[in-house]
Each structure stands twice: as structure tokens, then as C-alpha cells.
C-alpha positions as CSV (number, residue, x, y, z in Angstrom):
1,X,0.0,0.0,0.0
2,X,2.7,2.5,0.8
3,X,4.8,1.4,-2.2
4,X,2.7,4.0,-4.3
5,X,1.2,7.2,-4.0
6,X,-2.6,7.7,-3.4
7,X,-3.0,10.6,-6.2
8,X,-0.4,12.3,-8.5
9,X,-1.1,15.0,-10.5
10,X,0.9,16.1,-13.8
11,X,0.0,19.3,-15.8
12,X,1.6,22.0,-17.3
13,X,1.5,25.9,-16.6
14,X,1.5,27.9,-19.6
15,X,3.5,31.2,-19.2
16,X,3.9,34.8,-21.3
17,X,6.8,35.4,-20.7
18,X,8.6,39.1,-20.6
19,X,9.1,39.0,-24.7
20,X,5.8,38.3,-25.3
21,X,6.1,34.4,-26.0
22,X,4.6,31.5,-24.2
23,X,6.1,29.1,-22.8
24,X,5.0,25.6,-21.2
25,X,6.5,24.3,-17.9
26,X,5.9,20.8,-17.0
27,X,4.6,20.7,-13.3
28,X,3.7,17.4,-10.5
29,X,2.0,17.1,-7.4
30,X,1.8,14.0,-6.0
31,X,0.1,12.7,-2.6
32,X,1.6,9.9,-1.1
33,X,-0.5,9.3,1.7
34,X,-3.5,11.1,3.7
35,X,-4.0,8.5,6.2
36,X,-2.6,10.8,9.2
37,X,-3.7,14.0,8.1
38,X,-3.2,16.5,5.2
39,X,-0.6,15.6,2.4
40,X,2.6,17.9,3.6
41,X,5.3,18.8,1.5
42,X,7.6,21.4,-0.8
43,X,7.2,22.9,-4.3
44,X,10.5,22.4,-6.0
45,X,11.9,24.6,-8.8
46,X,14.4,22.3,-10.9
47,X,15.4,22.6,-14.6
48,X,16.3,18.8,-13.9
49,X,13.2,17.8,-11.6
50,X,11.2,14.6,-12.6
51,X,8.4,13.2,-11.5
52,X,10.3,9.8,-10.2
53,X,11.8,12.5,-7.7
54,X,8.9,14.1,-6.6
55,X,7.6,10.7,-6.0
56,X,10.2,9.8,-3.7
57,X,10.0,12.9,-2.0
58,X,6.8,12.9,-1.1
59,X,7.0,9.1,0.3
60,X,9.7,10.0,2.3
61,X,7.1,13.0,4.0
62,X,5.1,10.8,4.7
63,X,7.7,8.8,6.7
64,X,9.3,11.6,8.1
65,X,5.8,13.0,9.3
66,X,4.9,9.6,10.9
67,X,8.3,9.1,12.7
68,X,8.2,12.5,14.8
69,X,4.3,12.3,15.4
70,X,3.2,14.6,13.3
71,X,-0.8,14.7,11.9
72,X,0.3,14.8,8.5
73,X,0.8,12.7,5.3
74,X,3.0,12.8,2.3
75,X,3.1,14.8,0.0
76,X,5.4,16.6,-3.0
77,X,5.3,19.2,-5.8
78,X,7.6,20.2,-8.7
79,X,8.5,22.4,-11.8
80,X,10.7,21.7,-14.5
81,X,12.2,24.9,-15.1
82,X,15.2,27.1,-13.9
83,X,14.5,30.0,-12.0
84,X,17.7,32.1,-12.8
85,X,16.4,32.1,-16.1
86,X,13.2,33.6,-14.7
87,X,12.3,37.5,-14.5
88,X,10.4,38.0,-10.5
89,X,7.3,38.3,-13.0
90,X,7.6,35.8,-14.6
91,X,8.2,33.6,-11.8
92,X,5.1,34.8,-10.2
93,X,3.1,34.0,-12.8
94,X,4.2,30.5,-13.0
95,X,3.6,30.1,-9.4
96,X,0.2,31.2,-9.8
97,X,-0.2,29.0,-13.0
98,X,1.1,26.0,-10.6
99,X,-1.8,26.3,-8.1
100,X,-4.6,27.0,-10.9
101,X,-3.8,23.6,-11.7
102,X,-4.3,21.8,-8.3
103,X,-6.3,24.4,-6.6
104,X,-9.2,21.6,-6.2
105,X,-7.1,18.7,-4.5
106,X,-4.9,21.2,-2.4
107,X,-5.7,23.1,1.0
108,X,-5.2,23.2,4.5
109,X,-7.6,19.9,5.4
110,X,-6.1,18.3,2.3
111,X,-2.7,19.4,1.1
112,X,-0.7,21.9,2.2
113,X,2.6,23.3,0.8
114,X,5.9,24.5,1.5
115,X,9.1,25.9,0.0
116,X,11.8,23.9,-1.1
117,X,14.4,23.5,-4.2
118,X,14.8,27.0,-5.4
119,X,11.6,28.2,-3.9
120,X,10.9,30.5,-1.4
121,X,8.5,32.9,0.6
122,X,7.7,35.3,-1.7
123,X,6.8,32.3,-4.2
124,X,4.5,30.8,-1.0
125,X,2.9,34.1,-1.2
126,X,2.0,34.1,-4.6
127,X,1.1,30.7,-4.2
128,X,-1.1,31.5,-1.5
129,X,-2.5,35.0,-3.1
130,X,-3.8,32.8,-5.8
131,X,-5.3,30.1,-3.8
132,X,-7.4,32.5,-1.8
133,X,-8.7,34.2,-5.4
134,X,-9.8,30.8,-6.5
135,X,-11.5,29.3,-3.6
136,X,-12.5,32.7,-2.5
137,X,-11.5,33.5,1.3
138,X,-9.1,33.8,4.1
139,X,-6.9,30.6,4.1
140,X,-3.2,31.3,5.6
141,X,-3.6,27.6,6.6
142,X,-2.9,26.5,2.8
143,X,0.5,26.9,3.2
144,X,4.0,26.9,5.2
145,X,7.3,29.1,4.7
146,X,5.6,32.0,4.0
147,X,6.9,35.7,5.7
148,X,5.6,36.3,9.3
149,X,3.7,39.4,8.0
150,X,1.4,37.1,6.4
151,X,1.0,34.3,8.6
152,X,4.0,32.4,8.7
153,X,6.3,31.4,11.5
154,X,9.3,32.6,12.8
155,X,12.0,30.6,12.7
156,X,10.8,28.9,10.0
157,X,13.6,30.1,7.9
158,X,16.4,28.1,10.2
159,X,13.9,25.3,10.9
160,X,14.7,22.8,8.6
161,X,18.7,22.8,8.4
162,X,18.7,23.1,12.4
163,X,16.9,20.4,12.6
164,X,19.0,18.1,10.6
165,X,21.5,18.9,12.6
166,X,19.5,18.6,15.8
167,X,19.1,15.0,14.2
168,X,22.6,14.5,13.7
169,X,23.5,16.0,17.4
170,X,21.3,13.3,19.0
171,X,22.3,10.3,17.0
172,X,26.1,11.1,17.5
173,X,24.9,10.9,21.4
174,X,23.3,7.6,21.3
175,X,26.8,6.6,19.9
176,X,28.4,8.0,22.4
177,X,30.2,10.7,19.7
178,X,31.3,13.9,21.1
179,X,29.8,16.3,17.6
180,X,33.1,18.4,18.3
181,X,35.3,17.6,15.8
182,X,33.6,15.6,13.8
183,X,33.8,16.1,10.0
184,X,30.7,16.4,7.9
185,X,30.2,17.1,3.6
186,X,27.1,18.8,3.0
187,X,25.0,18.3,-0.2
188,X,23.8,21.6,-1.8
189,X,24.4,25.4,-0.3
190,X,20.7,26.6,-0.5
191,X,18.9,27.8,2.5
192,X,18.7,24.4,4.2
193,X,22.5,23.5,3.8
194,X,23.9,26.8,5.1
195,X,22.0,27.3,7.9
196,X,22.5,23.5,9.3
197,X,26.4,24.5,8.4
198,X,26.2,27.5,10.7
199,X,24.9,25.2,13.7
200,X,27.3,22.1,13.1
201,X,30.3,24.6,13.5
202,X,28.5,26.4,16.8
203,X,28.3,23.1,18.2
204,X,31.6,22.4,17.2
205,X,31.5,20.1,14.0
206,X,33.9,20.8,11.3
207,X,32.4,21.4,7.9
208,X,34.7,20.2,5.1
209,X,33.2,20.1,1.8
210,X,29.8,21.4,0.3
211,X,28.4,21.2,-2.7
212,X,26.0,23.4,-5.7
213,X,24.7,23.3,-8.9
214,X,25.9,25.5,-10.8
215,X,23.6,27.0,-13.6
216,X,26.3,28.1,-16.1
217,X,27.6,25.1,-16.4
218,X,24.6,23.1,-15.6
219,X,26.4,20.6,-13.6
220,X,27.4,20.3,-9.5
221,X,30.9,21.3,-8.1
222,X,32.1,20.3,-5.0
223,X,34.1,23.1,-2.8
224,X,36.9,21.3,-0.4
225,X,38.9,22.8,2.2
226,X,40.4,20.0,4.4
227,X,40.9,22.6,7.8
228,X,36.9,23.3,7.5
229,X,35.0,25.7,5.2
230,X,35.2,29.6,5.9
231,X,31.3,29.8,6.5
232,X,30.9,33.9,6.1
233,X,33.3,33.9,3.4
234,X,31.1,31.1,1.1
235,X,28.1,32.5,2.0
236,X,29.1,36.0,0.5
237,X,30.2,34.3,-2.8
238,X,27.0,32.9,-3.1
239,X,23.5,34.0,-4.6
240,X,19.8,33.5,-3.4
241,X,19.0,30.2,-5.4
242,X,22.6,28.5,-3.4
243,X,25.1,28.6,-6.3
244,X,28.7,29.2,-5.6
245,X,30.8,31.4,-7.5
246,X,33.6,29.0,-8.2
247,X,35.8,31.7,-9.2
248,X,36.1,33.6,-5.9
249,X,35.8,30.0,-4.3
């Protein structure tokens, strides 16, 4: 039964973009499971995002969800597109396009969303802005990761990295592993990454290598420096969607 997901949703989001042409972005939802509550999970903006990934995401929510206790379910959404190549208008309108097309399977008793890959809270608001015009009323419910000005939650920004490494912390301590000194590679530099790099070195962990994609070249680099990564110094090389300029690096 959990093998699959209960419902899954492809569609794609026409676009105008800025030169007057329009373009067609393939889109996913997919709801893993519902049987604890609401489908919970991230939109994720990905010039290489497939559906098999969403998929796996959103099963893995559902898991996650269960494990802590948590009256949610599963769930996962995705774009196929790359959001550097994106005006902030045209990006909004694609976020609006997104929920158009699930606007009558989502909401806050049935599926509620969240940033993730190269989303954010200003795209949550969007998302949310649109949600409310459809099913016409006040819904801040719908969705997570949006600013604290419109509903959302403070310390919501941090949450997710420090609580990987909250994760880690504990596991090391069932061990019986001191975290200081211990060396750790991280996987991506988007908001998630650097902020649970910013609490592993305050608890004394040593961050040695992290990785990006890097949308030039459309491929991932790995950045490795053996005594621990300068934190302030990569995070000042870097721009809002986590790539690292490999030149300064």
C-alpha cells in the first residue's frame, strides 16, 4: 500500500513570458498518503526535476511526518524549469499558474505546501495569493514558509537545516560521539545547507566540503577545504538560489 502514492497529478503551466512568447512548464503534485492528516510537503523549482523524484520525495514526508508524530501525510510538488532564467514576474506567474492547476485537490484539510528547491516565501505568497482568489476567502492555513507578516512562523527560515542537525547531534549521542570535531560534507548550499552549516560549527563540528549546482555550467561542483570551510566567506560568494561562484571559491 505505501509502495505507491494515493494521487499524483501532472500538468503543465502555460507562461507569457517578458518577450511576449509562451512558454510551457511541465509541473507534479503527488500525494503519497493522507492517512494521518493532510498531504505535507515542498514545491520544488528544478530545470532537472522529474516526476520519479517528486515521488520519492513525497513518500519519504510521509515517513518523516509519521516518525516524529506529526498529523500529516505525504506529500510533493515540482516544476521543470530554472528559475535564474526567470524574470520576478515571470516567476510569479508561473507560481500562480502552478496552483490553478491543483487548486481543487490542495488546501489546509487536504494538502498543504511549503518551499523547497529553489523556492521561497515570496513564491509561497504568490502561491497563497492565488489560492485565496480561487476558492475565494481567508486561508493562511494552505500553506508553510511564508513571511511572518502574512501568517507564517518565525524561525521557519532556520527550521529545517537546524533540525538536521538537531538529528545528527542526537544520533552522535546515542553513539556515544562527542559532535566536536567531527567532520561532515554537506549536499547543496541553498537555504537548508547553510544554515544547518552554521549550527554544526557552533556546536563544534567541522564542515569540510559542500556542494551546488551551478547553472552556467549546468552541472554540481564540489568546494573542499580540508581545515573546515570559511562559512561567512562562502556565504558571501553565493547567490539567493545556493550557487557558488567558483571563481572567488
Amino acid at each position: 500500500l505505501l509502495r505507491w502514492p494515493q494521487r499524483e497529478f501532472h500538468f503543465t503551466v502555460p507562461v507569457k513570458m517578458d518577450d511576449g512568447s509562451v512558454k510551457v512548464f511541465k509541473g507534479y503534485r503527488v500525494q503519497h498518503n493522507d492517512a494521518r492528516g493532510p498531504a505535507k510537503g515542498g514545491i520544488r523549482f528544478h530545470p532537472q526535476e522529474t516526476v520519479d523524484t517528486v515521488r520519492a520525495l513525497a513518500t519519504w514526508m510521509t515517513w518523516k511526518c509519521a516518525v516524529v508524530d506529526i498529523p500529516l501525510g505525504g506529500g510533493k510538488g515540482g516544476v521543470i524549469c530554472d528559475p535564474h532564467d526567470l524574470s520576478p514576474r515571470e516567476q510569479e506567474a508561473l507560481c500562480r499558474g502552478w496552483v490553478r492547476q491543483v487548486a481543487r485537490n490542495v488546501g489546509p484539510v487536504q494538502d498543504v505546501p511549503a518551499p523547497d528547491v529553489m523556492t521561497n516565501p515570496q513564491h509561497m505568497v504568490w502561491i497563497l495569493d492565488e489560492y485565496e482568489k480561487l476558492v475565494g476567502g481567508h486561508y493562511p492555513g494552505f500553506i508553510t514558509g511564508k513571511p511572518v507578516e502574512v501568517g507564517g512562523s518565525l524561525g521557519r527560515t532556520e527550521a529545517t537545516g537546524f533540525g538536521v542537525i538537531y538529528t545528527v547531534r542526537e544520533a552522535l549521542q546515542r553513539f556515544g560521539v562527542p559532535i566536536e570535531g567531527v567532520r561532515a560534507s554537506l549536499q547543496g548550499f541553498g537555504n537548508v545547507s547553510q544554515y544547518a552549516a552554521k549550527l554544526f560549527i557552533e556546536l563544534g563540528g567541522k564542515v569540510v566540503a559542500v556542494s551546488c549546482w551551478d547553472n552556467g555550467d549546468h552541472c554540481a561542483y564540489t568546494f573542499r577545504k580540508s581545515d573546515g570551510i570559511d562559512m561567512d566567506f562562502l556565504v558571501s560568494i553565493t547567490d539567493r538560489f545556493g550557487t557558488i561562484d567558483k571563481e572567488k571559491a
